[in-house]
C-alpha positions as CSV (number, residue, x, y, z in Angstrom):
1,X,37.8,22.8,0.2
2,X,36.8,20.2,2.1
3,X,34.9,16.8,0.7
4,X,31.7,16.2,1.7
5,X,31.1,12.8,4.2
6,X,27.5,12.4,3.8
7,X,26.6,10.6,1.1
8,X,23.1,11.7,-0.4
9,X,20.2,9.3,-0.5
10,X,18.7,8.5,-4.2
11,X,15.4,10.3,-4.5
12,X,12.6,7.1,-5.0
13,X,9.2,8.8,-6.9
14,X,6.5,7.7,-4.4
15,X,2.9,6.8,-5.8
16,X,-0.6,6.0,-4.5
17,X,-2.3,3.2,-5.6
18,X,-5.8,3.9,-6.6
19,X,-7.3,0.3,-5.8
20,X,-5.7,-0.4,-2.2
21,X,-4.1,3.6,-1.8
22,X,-0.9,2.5,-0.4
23,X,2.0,4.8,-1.2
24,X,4.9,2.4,-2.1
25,X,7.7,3.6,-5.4
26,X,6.7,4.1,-8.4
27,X,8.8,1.5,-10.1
28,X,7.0,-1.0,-8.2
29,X,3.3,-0.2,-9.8
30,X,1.6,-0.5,-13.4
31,X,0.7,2.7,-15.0
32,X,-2.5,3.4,-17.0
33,X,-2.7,6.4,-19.0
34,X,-5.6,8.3,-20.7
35,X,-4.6,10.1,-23.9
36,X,-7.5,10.7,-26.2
37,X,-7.4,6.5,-27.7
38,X,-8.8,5.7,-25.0
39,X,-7.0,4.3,-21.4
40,X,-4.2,1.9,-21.8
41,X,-1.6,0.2,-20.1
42,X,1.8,2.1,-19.9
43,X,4.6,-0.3,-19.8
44,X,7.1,2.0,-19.8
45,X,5.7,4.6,-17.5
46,X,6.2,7.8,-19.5
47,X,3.7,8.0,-21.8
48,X,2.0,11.1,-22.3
49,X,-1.6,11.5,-20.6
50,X,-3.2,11.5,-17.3
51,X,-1.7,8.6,-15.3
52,X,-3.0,6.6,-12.2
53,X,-1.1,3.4,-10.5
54,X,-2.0,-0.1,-10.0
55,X,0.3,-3.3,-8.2
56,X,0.1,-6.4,-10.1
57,X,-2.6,-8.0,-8.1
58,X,-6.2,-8.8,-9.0
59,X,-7.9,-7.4,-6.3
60,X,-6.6,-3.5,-7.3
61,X,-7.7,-4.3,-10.4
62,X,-10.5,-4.9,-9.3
63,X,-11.5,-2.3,-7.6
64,X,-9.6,-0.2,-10.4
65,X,-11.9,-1.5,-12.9
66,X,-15.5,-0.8,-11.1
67,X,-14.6,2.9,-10.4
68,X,-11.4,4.1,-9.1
69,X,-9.3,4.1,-12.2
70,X,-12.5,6.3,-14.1
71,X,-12.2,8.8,-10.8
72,X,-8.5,9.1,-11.3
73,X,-7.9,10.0,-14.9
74,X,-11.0,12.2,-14.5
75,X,-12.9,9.9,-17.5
76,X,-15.6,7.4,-18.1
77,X,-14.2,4.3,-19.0
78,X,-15.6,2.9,-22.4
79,X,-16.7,-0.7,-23.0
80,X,-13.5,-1.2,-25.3
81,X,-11.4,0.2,-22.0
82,X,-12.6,-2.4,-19.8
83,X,-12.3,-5.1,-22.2
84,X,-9.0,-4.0,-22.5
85,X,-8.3,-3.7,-18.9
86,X,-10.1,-6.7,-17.8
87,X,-7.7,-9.1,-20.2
88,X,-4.5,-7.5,-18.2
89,X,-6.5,-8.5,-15.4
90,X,-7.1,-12.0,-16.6
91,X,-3.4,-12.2,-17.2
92,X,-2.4,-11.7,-13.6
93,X,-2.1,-14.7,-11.2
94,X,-5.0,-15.6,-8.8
95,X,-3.5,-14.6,-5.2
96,X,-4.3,-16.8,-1.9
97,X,-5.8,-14.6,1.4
98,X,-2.4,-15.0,2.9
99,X,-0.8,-13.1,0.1
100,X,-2.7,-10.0,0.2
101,X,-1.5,-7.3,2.8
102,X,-4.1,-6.2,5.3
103,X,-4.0,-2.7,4.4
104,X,-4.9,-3.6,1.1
105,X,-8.0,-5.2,1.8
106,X,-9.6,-2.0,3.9
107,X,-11.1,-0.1,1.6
């Protein structure tokens, strides 16, 4: 037999996120999740429920927030969702113009 000489690339989980839609790893984005509590944050990225993606910046939260993230998990976000989703947002840091890619901000 004789040994291999490629060496196989790790397979990196791609996802879209629903605020901007660019397609960048997983490990890089926030999951929400909807179970039947309601939509929450998923820190660890396996809970189970309907998931969608978010970065860490304000603007996909934003846009997350007034309509995307509902689309996504296929639900209508409740006033204790939001509150709960507008603090993470709160939490985040306020981003300059520079910061933001340009394919971000076409919507």
């Amino acid at each position: 037999m004789t040994g291999k000489t490629e060496r196989r690339t790790k397979h990196v989980p791609q996802r879209t996120c629903v605020g901007c839609h660019q397609v960048i790893p997983k490990r890089t984005l926030i999951r929400l999740v909807r179970n039947p509590e309601g939509v929450y944050i998923d820190p660890s990225g396996k809970a189970a429920g309907r998931g969608a993606y978010l970065h860490n910046r304000r603007l996909c939260w934003e846009r997350g927030i007034n309509g995307s993230v509902a689309h996504a998990l296929k639900v209508e976000l409740t006033d204790q969702d939001r509150l709960r989703l507008q603090a993470f947002l709160e939490s985040l840091p306020v981003e300059e113009v520079d910061d933001i890619n340009p394919n971000a901000v076409k919507g």
